[in-house]
C-alpha positions, -999 to 999 in steps of 0.1 A, spaced: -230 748 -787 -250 724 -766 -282 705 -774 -295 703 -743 -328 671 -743 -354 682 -715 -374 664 -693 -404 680 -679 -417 664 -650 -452 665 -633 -460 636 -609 -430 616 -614 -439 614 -655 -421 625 -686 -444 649 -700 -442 680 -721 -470 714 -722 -485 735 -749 -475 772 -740 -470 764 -702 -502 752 -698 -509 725 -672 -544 715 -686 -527 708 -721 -498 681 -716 -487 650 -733 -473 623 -714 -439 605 -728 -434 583 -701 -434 569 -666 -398 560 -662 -376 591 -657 -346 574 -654 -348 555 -682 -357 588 -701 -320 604 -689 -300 572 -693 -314 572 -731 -301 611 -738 -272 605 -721 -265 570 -741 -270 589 -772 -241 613 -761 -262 642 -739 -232 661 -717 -264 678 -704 -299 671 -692 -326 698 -685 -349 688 -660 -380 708 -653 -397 704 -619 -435 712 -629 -450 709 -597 -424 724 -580 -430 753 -602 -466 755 -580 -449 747 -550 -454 705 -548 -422 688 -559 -424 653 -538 -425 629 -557 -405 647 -587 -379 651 -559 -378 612 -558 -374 609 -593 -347 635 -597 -327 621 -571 -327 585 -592 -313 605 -624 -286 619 -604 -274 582 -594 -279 569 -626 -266 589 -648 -230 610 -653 -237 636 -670 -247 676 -662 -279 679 -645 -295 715 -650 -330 720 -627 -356 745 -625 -389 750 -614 -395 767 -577 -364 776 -563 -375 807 -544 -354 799 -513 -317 794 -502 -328 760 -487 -349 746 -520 -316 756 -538 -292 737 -508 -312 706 -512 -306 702 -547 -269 711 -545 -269 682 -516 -285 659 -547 -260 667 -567 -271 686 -597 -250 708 -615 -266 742 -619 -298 754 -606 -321 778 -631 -342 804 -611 -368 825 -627 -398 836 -605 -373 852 -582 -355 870 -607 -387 893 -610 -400 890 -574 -362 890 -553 -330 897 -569 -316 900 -543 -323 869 -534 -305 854 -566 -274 873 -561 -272 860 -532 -272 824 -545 -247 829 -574 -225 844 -547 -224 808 -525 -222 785 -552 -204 806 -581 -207 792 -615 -241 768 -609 -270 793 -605 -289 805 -640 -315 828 -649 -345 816 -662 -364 845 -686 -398 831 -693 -417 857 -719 -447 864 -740 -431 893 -759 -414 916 -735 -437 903 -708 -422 884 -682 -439 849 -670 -437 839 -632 -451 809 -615 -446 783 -636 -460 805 -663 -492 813 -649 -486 854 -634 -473 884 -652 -439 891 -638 -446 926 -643 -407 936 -655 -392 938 -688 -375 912 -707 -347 930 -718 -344 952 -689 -340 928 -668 -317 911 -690 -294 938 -691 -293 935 -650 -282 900 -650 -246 904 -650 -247 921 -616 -266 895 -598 -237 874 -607 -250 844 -630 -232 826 -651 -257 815 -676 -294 831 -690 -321 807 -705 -347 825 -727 -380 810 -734 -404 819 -757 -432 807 -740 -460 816 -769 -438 787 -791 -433 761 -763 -440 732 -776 -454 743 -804 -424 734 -831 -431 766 -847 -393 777 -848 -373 797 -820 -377 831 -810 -344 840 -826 -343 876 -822 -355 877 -791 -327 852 -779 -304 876 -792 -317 904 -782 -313 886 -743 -279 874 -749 -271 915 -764 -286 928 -734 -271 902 -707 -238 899 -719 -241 860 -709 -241 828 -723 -272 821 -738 -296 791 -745 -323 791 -766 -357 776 -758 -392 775 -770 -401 761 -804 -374 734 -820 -389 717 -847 -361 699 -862 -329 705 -879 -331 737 -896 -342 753 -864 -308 742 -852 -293 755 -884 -309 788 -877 -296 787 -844 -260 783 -853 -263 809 -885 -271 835 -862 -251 828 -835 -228 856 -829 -206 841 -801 -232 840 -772 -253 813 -779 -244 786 -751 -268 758 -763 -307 753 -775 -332 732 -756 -352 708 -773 -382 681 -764 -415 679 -778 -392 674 -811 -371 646 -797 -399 629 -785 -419 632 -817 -385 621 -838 -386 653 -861 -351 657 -846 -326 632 -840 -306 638 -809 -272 628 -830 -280 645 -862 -289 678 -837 -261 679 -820 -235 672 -849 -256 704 -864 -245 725 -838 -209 714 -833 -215 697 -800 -184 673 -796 -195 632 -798 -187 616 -769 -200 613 -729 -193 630 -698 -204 656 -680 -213 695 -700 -187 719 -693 -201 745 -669 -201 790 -672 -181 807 -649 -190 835 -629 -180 862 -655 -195 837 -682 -165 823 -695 -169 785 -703 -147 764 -680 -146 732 -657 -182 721 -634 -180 734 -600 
């Protein structure tokens, strides 16, 4: 299992929400790169990068800074944030990030998404954003107006290779992971799994790994690596990660783990 550091950008900063909200963020830093290349010094295989404006449809100057972490750093890039179009998704491929996460769509066009894990097999995710069973689109801000584990249970046939669940009711909050919901998505998916939403420090991770039964891909963390009530070593030795650099192995189309695209 993977521990996977994000970095949330709005306006070219390193910042991190409360619940999803844009009105409540705190700002970690101006630098980006300098963000990615300390995760990835400390042994990060992958980086989770969330495009908050692009989320509202604005990504410019987060495009800029995205574009700097891919030439600066060598390790797996994950992205989300509004990807609603073949083209948003072909200019990131072009960038050079790994795998693309798409959430918005997967409520609004499915078909849509199937038809982007079927040209770049392997690199496209499902992002399933809830409050409960509800479904968040928009960067957080609609109803999605589907069911978390129905939908779930459809991924497999859009052809994904990976699901991210957040609980969006414990982002940032360090209130502990949504643990049976996560597996509860990973039941009803059949896919690799990472768990998001509410890491506050090592015996989240613990919890994580405990109840793991074989699906669990990785867990995102950041307001608690940015506080320091997890250390990003410590974490990732918890969940069996192996020590080293280079870029996070990447999920097949039928989920299997194997080699990046």
């Amino acid at each position: 299992m993977l521990l996977i550091p994000a970095i949330d950008l709005k306006e070219g900063q390193c910042v991190r929400l409360l619940r999803g909200r844009f009105e409540d963020k705190t700002v970690y830093g101006s630098d980006p790169v300098a963000m990615a290349l300390r995760w990835a010094g400390l042994g990060a295989s992958l980086i989770h990068l969330v495009d908050l404006d692009g989320s509202l449809g604005n990504n410019r100057e987060n495009r800029r800074a995205i574009a700097a972490i891919r030439e600066s750093v060598g390790v797996g890039l994950q992205l989300g944030g509004g990807l609603k179009t073949i083209d948003s998704l072909a200019v990131w491929f072009d960038l050079g990030l790994d795998r693309l996460i798409m959430g918005t769509a997967v409520c609004e066009d499915p078909g849509l998404v199937e038809k982007a894990a079927g040209r770049w097999p392997g690199r496209v995710a499902a992002a399933l954003d809830s409050s409960g069973r509800s479904l968040k689109v928009w960067g957080w801000c609609r109803d999605g107006g589907r069911d978390l584990l129905e939908t779930a249970s459809g991924l497999g046939d859009l052809g994904v290779s990976l699901v991210i669940h957040t609980d969006v009711d414990r982002d940032g909050t360090q209130s502990g992971p949504n643990l049976e919901m996560a597996l509860a998505v990973c039941q009803a998916s059949g896919l690799p799994t990472v768990v998001s939403g509410g890491i506050s420090g090592p015996g989240d991770l613990r919890a994580v790994k405990e109840a793991d039964q074989g699906g669990f891909f990785g867990v995102i963390s950041g307001k608690a690596l940015y506080e320091g009530s997890l250390d990003f070593q410590d974490g990732a030795a918890i969940l069996g990660q192996p020590a080293g650099h280079g870029p996070a192995p990447s999920t097949g189309p039928t989920g299997a783990a194997g080699q990046r695209s």
